[in-house]
N, C-alpha and C positions, 0 to 999 in steps of 0.2 A: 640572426634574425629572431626578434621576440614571436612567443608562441600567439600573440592575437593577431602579428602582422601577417604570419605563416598562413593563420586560417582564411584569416580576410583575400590571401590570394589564393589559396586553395577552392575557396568557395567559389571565385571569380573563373578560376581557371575553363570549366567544361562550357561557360556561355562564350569565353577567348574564341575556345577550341573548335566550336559548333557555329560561332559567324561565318554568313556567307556572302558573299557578294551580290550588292542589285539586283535582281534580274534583269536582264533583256529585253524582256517578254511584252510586247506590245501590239501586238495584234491576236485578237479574236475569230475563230474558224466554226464553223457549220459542217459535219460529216453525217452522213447517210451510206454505211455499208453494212450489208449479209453476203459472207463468203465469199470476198471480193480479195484477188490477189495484193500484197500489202504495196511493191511497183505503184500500181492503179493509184491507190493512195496517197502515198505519197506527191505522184505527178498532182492532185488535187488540192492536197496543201500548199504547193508549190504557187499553185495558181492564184489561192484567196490569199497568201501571202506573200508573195512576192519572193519568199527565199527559195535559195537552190541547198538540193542535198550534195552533202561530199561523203562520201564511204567506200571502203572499199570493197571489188565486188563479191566474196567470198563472205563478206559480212553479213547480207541477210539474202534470205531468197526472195526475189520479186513476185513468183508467182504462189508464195505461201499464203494458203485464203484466213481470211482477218472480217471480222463483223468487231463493230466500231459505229456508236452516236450519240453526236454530240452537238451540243447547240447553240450558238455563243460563244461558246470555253475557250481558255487562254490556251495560247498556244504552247507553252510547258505543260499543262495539265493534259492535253491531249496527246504530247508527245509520250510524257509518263505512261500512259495509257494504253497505248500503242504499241512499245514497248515491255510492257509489266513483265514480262517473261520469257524476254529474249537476252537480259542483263547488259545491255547498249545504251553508253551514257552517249550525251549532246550537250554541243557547247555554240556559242553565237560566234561568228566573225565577219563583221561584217555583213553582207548580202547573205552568207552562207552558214550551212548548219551543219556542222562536222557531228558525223556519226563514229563512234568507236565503240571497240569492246572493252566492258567495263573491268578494272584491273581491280576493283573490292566489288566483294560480295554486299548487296542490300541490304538492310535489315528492318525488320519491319516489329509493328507493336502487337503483342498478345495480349488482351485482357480480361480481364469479368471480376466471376466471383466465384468464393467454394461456399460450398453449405451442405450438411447433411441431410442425404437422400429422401430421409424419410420426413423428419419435421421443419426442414428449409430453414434451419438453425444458422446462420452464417459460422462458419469456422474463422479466429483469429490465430494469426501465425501459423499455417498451413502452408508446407513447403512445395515447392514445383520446382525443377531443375531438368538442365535440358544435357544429358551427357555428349551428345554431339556438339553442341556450343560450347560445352563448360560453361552455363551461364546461369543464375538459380535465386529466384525472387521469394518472398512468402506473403500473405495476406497482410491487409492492415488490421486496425480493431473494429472494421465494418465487412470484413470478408474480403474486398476489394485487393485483385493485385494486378499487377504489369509487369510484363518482361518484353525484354526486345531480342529476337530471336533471325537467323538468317533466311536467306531467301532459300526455299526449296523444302527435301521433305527435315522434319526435327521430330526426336521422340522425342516426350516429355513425362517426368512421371510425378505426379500430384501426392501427397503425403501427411497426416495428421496423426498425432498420438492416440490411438486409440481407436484407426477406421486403417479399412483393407488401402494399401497401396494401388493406386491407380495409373497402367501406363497405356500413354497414347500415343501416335505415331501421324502427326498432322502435317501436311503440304501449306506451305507458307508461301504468297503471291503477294498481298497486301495486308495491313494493319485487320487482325479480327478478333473478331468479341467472342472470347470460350468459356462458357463457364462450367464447372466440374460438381458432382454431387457425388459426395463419401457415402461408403456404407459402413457402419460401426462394426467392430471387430465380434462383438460379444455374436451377432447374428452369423457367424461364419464359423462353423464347424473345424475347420480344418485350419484355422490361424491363433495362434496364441495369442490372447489377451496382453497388450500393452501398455494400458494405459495406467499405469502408479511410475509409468517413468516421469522425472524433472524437466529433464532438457536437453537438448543436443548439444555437449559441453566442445564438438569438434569443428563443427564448419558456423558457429555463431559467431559474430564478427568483436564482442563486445564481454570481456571479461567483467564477472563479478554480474552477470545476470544469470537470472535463473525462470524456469517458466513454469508452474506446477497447475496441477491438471484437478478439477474439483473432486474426479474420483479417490485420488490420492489423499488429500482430505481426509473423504467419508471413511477411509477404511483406516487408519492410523488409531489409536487407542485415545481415550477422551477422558478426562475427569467426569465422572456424574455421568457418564452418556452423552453427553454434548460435543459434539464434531467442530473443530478449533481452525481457522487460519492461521491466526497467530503462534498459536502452539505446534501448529508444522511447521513455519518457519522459523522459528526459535530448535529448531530440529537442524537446522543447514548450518556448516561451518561460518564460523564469524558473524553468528548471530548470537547472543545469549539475553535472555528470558532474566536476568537479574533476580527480584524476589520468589521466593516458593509460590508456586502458582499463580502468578501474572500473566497479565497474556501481554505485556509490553513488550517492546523489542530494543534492546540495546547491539549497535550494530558498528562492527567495529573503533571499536573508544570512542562511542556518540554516547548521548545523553538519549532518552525517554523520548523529548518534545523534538528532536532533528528528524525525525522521520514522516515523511507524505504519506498520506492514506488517499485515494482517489476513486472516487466509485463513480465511473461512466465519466471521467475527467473530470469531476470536483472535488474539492478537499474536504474531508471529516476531520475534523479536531480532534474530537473523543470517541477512538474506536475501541473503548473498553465497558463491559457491564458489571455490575457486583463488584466495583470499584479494584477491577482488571485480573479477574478469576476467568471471565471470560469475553472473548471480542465481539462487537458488536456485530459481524460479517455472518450470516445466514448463509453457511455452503451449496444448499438446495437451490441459490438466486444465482449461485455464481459461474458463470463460463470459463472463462480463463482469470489468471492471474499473472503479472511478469514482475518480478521483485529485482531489483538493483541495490547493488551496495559497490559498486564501488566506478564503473565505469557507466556516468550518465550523458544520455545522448539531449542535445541541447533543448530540447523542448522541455524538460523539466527544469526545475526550479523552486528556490522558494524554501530547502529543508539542508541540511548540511550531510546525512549519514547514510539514508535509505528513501526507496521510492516505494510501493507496491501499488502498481497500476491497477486493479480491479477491474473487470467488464462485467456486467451481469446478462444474463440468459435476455435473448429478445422474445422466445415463448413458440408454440410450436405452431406453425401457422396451417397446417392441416388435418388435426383431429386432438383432441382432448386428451392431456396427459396428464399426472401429478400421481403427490403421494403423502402420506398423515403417519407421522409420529410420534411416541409417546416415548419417554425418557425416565429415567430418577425424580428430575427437577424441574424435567419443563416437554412441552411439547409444541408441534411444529406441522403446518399443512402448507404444501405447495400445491397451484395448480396453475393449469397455463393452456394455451388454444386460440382456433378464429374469432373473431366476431363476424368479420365475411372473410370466408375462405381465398388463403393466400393473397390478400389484401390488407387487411385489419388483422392484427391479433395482440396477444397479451401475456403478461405473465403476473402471479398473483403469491407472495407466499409470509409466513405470519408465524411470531413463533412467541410463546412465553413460557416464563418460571409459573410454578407453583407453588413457591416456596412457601411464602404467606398463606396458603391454604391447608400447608401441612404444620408449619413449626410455629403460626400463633394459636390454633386450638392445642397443641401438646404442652405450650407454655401454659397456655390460663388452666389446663388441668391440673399442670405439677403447682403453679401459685395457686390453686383455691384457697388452699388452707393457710397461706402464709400471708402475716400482715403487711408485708412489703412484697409487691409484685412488680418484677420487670417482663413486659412483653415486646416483643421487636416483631417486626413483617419486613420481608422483601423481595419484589418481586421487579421484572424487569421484560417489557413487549417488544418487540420490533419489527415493522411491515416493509419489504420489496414490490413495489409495484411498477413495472414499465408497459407502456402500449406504444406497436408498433403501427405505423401506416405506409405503407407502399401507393406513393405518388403516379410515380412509373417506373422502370427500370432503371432507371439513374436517379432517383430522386427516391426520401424517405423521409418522413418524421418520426421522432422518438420522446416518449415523454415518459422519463421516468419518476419514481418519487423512494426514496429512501424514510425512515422515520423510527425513533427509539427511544424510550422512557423507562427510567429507573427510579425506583420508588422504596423509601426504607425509612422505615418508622417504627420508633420507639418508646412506649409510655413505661412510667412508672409510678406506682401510689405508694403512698405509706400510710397505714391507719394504726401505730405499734403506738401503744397506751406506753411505753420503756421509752421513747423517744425520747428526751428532757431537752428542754433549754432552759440556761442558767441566765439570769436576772444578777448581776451584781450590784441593782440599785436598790434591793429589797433589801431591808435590814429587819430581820424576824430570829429572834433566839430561841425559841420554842416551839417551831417548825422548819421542817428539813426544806429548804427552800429549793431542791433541784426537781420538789416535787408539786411544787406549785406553777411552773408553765411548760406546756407540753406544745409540741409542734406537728403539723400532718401536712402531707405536700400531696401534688399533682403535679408530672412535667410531661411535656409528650414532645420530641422531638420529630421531625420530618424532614427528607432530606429529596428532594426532586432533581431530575437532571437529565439530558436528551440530547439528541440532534433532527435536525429537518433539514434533508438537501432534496430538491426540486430543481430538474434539468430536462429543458428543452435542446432536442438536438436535431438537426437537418444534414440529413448526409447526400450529399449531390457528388455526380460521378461528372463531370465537367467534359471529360474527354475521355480516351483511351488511355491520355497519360497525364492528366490531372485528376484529380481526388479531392475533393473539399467536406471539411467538416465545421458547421459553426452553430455553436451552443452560446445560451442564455441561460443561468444557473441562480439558486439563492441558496444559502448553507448558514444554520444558525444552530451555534450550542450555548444553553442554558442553563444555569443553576441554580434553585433556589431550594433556602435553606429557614425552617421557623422552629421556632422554641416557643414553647406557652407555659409557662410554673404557676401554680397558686398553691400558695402557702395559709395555714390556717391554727392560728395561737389559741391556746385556751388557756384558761387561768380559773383552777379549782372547776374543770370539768365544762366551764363557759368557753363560747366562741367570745374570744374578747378583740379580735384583730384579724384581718386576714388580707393576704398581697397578691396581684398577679401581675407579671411581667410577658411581654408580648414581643419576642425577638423577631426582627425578616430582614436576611441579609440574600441580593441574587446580585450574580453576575453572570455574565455572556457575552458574545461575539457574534457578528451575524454580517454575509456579504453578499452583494451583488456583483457576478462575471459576464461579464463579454468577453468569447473567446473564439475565432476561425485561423484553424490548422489545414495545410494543404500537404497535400502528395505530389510532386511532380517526378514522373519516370522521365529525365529526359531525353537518354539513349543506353545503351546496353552497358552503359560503364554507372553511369552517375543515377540515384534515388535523392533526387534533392526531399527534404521536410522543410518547410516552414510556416511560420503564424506569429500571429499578435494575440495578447490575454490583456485585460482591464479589468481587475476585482475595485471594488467600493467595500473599505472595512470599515464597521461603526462595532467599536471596543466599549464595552462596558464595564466596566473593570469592580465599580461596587456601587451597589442601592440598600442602604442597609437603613434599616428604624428600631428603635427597641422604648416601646410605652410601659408604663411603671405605674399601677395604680392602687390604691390602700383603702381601707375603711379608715384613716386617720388624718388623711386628706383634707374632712372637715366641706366637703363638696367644692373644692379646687377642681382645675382638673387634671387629670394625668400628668405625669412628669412624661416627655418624649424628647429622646436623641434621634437625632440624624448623623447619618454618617456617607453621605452621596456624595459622589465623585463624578465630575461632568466628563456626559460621554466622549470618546474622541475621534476623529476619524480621520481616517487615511487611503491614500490613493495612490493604487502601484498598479504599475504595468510593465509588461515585459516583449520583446520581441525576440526571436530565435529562426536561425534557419542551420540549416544542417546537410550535407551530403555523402551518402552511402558511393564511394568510388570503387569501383573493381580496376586495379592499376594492371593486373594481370588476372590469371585464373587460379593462382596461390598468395597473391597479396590482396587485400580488400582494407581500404583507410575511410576513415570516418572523422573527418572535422566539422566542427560547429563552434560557432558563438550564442549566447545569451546575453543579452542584453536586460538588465532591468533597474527599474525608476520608483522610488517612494518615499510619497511625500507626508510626513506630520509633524502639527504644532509649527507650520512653517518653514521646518527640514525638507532637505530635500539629500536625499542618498541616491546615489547613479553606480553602476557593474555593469563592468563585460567581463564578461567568464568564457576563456576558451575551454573548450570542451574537446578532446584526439584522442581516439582508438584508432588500433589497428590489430589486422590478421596477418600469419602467415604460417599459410598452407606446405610443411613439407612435403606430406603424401596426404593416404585419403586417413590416415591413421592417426597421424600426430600432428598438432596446431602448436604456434604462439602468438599469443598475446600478450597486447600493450596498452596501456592507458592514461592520461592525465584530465584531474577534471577540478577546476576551482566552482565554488557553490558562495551561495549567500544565502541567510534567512534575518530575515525583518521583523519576527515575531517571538518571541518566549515567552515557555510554560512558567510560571510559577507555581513551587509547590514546597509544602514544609514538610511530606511525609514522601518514602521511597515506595509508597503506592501510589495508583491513583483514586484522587479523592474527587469529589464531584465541586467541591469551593476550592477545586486550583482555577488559578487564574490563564487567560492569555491575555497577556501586553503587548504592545508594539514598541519597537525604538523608540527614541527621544530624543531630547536635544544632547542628554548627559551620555544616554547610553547607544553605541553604534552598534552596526546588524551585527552577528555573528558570521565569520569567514572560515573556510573550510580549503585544502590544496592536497587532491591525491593523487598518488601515482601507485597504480598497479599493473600487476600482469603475471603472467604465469604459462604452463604448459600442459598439456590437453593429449590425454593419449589413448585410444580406445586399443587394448593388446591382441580383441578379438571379438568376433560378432556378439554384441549382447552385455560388454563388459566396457565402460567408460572409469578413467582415473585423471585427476586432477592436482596439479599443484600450482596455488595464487600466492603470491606475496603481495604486499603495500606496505606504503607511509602514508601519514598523515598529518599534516599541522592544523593548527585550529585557533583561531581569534578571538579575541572579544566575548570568551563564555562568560554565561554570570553563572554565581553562585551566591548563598545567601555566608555574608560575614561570620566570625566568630560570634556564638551568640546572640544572633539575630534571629527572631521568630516571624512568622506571621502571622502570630495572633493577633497580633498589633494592626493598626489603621492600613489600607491598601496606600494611602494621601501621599506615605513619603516611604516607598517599598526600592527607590532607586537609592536611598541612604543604607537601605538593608544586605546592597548587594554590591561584591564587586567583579572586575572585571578583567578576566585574566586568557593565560593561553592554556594550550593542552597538543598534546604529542601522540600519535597510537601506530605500530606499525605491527606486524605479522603475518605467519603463514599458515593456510589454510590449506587440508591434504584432505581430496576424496577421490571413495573407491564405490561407482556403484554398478547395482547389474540389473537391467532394463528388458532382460527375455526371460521367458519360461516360467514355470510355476513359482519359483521362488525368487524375488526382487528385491531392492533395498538400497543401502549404502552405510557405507562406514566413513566419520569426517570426524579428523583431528584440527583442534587449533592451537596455534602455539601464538601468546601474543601480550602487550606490553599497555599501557593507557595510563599516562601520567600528564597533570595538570600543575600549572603553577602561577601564579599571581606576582607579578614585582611591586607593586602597590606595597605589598607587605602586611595587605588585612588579614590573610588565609597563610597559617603555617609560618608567619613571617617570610613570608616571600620565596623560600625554598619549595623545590620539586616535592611532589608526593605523590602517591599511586592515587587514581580514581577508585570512588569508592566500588566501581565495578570492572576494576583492574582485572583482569581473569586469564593467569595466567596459562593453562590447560583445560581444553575442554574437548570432550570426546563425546559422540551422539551414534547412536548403532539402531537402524530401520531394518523391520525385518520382514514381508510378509508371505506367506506360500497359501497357496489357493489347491486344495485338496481334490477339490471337483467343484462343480457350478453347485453344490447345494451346502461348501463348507470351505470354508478359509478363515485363517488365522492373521494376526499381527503383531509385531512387540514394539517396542522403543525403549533403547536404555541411552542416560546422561549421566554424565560425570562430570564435572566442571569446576575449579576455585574457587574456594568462598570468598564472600563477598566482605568488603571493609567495611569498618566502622570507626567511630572517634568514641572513645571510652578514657575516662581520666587511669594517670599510671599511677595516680596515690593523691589521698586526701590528706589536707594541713587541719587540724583539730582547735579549736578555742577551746573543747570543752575535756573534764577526766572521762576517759573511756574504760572502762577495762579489760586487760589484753581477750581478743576469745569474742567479745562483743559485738554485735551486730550492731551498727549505728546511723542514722537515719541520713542521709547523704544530701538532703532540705537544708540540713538544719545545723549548724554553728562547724561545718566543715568545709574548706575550700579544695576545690577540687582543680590538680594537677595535670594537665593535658599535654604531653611531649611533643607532640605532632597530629597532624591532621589522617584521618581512617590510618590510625595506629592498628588498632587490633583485624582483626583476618579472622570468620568467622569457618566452620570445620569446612572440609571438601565435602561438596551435594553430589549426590546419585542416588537414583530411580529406575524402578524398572515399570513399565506398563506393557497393559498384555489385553488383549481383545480376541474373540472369535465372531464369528457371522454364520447363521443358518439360516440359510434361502429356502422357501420353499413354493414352488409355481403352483397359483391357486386358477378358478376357472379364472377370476378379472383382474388377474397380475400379479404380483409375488408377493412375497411376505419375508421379512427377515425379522429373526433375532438375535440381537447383540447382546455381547454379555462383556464388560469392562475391566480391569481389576487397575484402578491408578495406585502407584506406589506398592508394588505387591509383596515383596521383602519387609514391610514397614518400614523405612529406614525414617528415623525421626531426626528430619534433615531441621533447625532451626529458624523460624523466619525472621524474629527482632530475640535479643537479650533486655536483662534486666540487671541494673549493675545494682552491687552492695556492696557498703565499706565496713571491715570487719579489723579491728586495731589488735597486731601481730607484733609484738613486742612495744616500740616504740614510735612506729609508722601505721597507718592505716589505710590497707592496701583492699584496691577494689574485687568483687566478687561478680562472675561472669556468670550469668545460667540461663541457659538458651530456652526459646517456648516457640514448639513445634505446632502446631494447629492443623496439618494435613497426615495423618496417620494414613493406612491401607485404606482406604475407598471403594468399595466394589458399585456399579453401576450397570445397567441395562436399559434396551431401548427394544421398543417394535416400530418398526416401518411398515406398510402396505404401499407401496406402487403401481398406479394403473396407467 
């Protein structure tokens, strides 16, 4: 059986399983009893309906008193009724209504919501588990959960990282609404602080997730003082961070652009700032996080390598909270509260660089005195704002807004009287004519770029065992880019001429979603998910002009190019459903399909992607898992440099080029050896379709108009294992994660390498990541992080062919009358990288909330790890062979921050 037929009956199977036959039921009854023997009763029913009972006598007692009313009601609903706690099912035949004793136990729905005690914070993924069932649900990413649980009494014990363990002991009769309120661990004397654990790597059903907590975050060691998402998960096995200090995520042999970024269910493009020094993501905004790499449950879509679901904080709805801090580079105030108490409330937080306020007055300082002055600024804002409203207790609105702008700008002048431009139309033998026209310029570069995602969200609690969530969203990233030169000639000390040039090249992307996601609990085995999404994409790919005007013009007017490329647009949609089965109480299977649709330029691209996990529980000690999950994405980055730059492009498919396809299988083994102590080992493969890359010598500096000539189209291969060891109790916490792993790409086309296999250039064969942190007392704790990992490839030529006499020993310009030999594609292998960083924190409780100081130290060994080479051709006997020399730009760093929290 094919794996999409499998799902498709999997998925069908639990509504198979749950039909029930007609009712019967056709007659309506009228009761009026207080403490009336159930006998009595009965004979009354009998009366207004006609049937007789059959049961035997030992079955119920007649004179057992019963209060019971009811008015109209059907006759099943009233028998239910009557019964709720005697466990005696009834069946029709006939004239008569056969009573027996019921041979299963009932089971009925528990629901609500968890949230923290104190600010009514919803908690996501907050565990509950019933040990007398064996049966154990967790929140959605609204707080929201459901279990189905049996008749009578159940303990149950409710569970967050980071809050006291709650257990209850509740009598179960019919379907009830329970909701639960944590208290945070730090408020509890006598419990140890938990929360810098990841995730419960043993009873989670879905290998290759992971769940990180924002405290974790805040306390990890930071370039500059600045607290990183990205750069803590560039920390997890089978993630690597590719260039020195990116905060990109390359995730198992992916590329840069296969990864979803989603903040409150929308997608951000560009979640990099300082062109990917650091992420856009505000850790102060953030609630949870759930990152996948490898096993995705069918609701996503749309990226081939990784997911990072983001939630942000919904804000405290019963007294005023936040906190203001100052950094190296930048600083950051959060705050959050009612507007009307436990009805309305908010959350508000704002964070920028300084940059430009410290390093353009030190530049115009050191340039006073010099005739040539280069000055750059850059600085980089980003605002979190969501408001909550509580409707009623099943109903909410949420309105958030995300927003980020980076700004980098660069002037230069020259007024150097040595400048010369040479004239070779002059014919003068009796003056030096390099001294007769001199030149003086202005250029100022500017380099803009952002995002704006805006999401309405409505969360309705439908039933006890439906959950709906549905959002209206707009998401737009922009870039724009100006150049201004003016040039100014003089001749014997005259202005005799002078030019300016007027560059504006922008591009961007920007979309409109409809999207509603539901939760159905529909019995104690099955969590079915499903929904539908509809994004509207309008692709902007280039608006560029560049005007050219002269004193020699003669009053023309300007010389102006255009270079606009009509926008394009595209329409995808997708539908998914999904179901969480517990087949027993140590197997748990998870199938789903994806479905998606998109259309441009008159294409139309169709997928089903099955999606299959599975658990199984030996003990409470040791799991395995399993996974398969085929993916598609419909969109690629283009980009000419191995950072990110603000003029990379997104494109959409086309006619020429098809989506990108992705096919993985992993799984692995989970084994906690003892309280406090979790170890992991994952394996996977991977194939992959349809990548682009840009051809042998192909640039983008060139026109965006014919960018699908510049690229081609090939496969790629990545498989490996991933080994962690972490420990989630007591004062000292952390983990240690090895990866051992392969990432090879090849083109049969024959543009790239001629067609044979080569390593990606972020092939990485070992990488090791060591977390450390211990907490001395509540007024001092520490952190480290050390990385190891394979350098990263590069294409370097393996020798230059010379037209011109060199002499041996010579350094030769590699421009110029040399052709240059390349054997293969990312030939060269740049040195192995490590790092260590080191952080401490001092707390200290003031009257209106605490105060901490951080103190940094990124890279503290110095290790001058390489970011790009520079090649040079230097002619050694009769060949002239290339010269490698690496340039470091991140040396020792030290960094500090002050927080105040109130």
């Amino acid at each position: 059986m094919k794996p999409i037929h499998l799902c498709i009956w999997i998925l069908l199977y639990p509504f198979l399983l749950t039909a029930q036959n007609p009712s019967k039921d056709t007659k309506d009854v009228t009761l009026h009893f207080d403490h009336t023997g159930i006998g009595l009763i009965l004979q009354e029913i009998e009366k207004q309906t006609h049937y007789r009972f059959s049961y035997e006598s030992t079955l119920i007692d007649k004179h057992e008193l019963r209060s019971i009313h009811v008015v109209n009601a059907k006759l099943t609903e009233t028998l239910q009724k009557l019964f709720e706690k005697d466990r005696i099912s009834f069946s029709f035949s006939g004239n008569y209504i056969i009573l027996k004793k019921e041979k299963t136990v009932r089971h009925y729905v528990i629901s609500g919501t968890i949230s923290d005690i104190n600010s009514k914070e919803i908690l996501i993924n907050a565990s509950l588990y019933s040990p007398s069932a064996h049966n154990g649900t967790s929140s959605n990413n609204y707080g929201f959960y459901s279990i189905v649980l049996p008749e009578g009494k159940n303990e149950i014990i409710c569970s967050y990282i980071g809050y006291a363990t709650v257990r209850k002991t509740v009598e179960i009769y019919k379907d009830t609404t329970l909701s639960w309120q944590l208290q945070p661990n730090a408020q509890l004397k006598e419990v140890v602080v938990t929360d810098k654990k990841i995730t419960d790597l043993i009873f989670s059903a879905q290998p290759g997730k992971l769940t990180l907590s924002p405290a974790l975050v805040n306390k990890l060691p930071a370039m500059g003082g600045e607290t990183d998402l990205l750069k803590t998960l560039q920390l997890l096995p089978g993630v690597n961070g590719g260039t020195e200090g990116t905060a990109g995520l390359l995730v198992r042999g992916g590329n840069i652009d296969e990864n979803l970024y989603l903040i409150d269910g929308t997608p951000i493009y560009n979640p990099n700032h300082m062109m990917g020094f650091f992420s856009t993501f505000n850790a102060d905004a953030i609630k949870n996080v759930d990152f996948y790499k490898g096993s995705f449950p069918a609701r996503y879509g749309e990226r081939l390598s990784s997911v990072t679901d983001i939630r942000l904080k919904d804000g405290n709805s019963q007294e005023y909270h936040g906190n203001v801090s100052v950094g190296l580079i930048s600083a950051k105030a959060n705050i959050e509260g009612p507007i009307v108490k436990d009805k309305t409330f908010f959350i508000l937080s704002a964070r920028r660089t300084y940059l430009d306020l410290i390093t353009t007055p030190a530049q115009w300082i050191m340039n006073r005195k010099k005739e040539e002055k280069n000055i750059s600024g850059y600085n980089f804002t980003d605002i979190n704002a969501k408001i909550t409203h509580k409707l009623n207790e099943r109903n909410r609105l949420q309105l958030s807004l995300y927003w980020n702008y980076d700004i980098l700008s660069i002037k230069t002048t020259n007024n150097s009287s040595n400048n010369f431009y040479y004239d070779n139309t002059v014919q003068n033998t009796t003056t030096d004519v390099t001294n007769l026209y001199k030149i003086k310029y202005k250029d100022h570069s500017v380099m803009k770029w952002g995002n704006l995602v805006a999401t309405l969200n409505w969360n309705n609690q439908i039933s006890n065992r439906i959950y709906n969530n549905t959002s209206i969203s707009y998401n737009r990233y922009n870039s724009l880019t100006t150049y201004d030169n003016q040039d100014y000639f003089e001749y014997n000390g005259s202005v005799e001429r002078d030019a300016k040039t007027n560059s504006r090249f922008q591009s961007g992307i920007s979309d409109w979603s409809l999207k509603s996601d539901f939760n159905y609990y529909l019995n104690y085995r099955n969590r079915i998910h499903f929904g539908a999404n509809y994004t509207l994409h309008t692709f902007k790919p280039e608006v560029s002009r560049t005007r050219t005007a002269s004193s020699e013009n003669n009053g023309n007017k300007p010389n102006e190019t255009h270079g606009d490329v009509n926008q394009i647009i595209g329409h995808e949609t997708s539908l998914y459903a999904e179901d969480e089965i517990d087949l027993t109480r140590k197997l748990i299977f998870n199938p789903g399909l994806h479905f998606s649709w998109f259309r441009v330029q008159g294409k139309n691209y169709t997928s089903l992607q099955p999606r299959l996990s599975a658990r199984y529980l030996i003990n409470n000690k040791i799991s395995l898992k399993a996974s398969y999950a085929e993916m598609k994405q419909y969109i690629h980055l283009l980009s000419y440099s191995y950072i990110n730059m603000p003029n990379d492009l997104w494109v959409p498919v086309t006619r020429k080029i098809r989506p990108m396809t992705s096919r993985q299988v992993s799984g692995g083994i989970y084994y906690r050896p003892f309280k406090g102590w979790e170890f992991s080992v994952e394996g996977y493969y991977k194939v992959m379709h349809n990548l682009i890359e840009y051809t042998n010598g192909a640039s983008f500096f060139s026109k965006f108009s014919n960018w699908e000539n510049k690229v081609a189209m090939g496969n790629g291969k990545a498989y490996g294992a991933e080994f962690m060891l972490q420990k989630t109790l007591g004062k000292t916490t952390g983990w240690i994660g090895y990866t051992l792993s392969w990432s090879n790409r090849q083109f049969p086309g024959g543009e790239i390498n001629y067609g044979q296999v080569y390593p990606d250039r972020y092939d990485c064969r070992h990488a090791i990541n060591i977390v450390m942190m211990h907490k001395f007392s509540e007024r001092f704790d520490i952190s480290a992080s050390w990385v190891f990992h394979s350098g990263s490839r590069l294409t370097v030529p393996t020798e230059y062919f010379s037209t011109s006499g060199v002499l041996p020993g010579e350094i030769v310009n590699t421009h110029q009358s040399n052709i240059p030999y390349i054997s293969s594609r990312n030939n060269y292998q740049l040195p192995n990288y490590h790092r260590l960083d080191l952080s401490c924190n001092f707390h200290k409780k003031k009257k209106r909330g605490i105060a901490t100081w951080s103190i940094y130290i990124y890279n503290a060994y110095n290790k001058l790890n390489p970011v790009y080479v520079n090649v040079e051709a230097q002619k050694n006997t009769d060949v002239i062979k290339p010269i490698i020399k690496g340039t470091c730009i991140f040396p020792i760093i030290p960094g500090f921050s002050y927080t105040f929290t109130f």
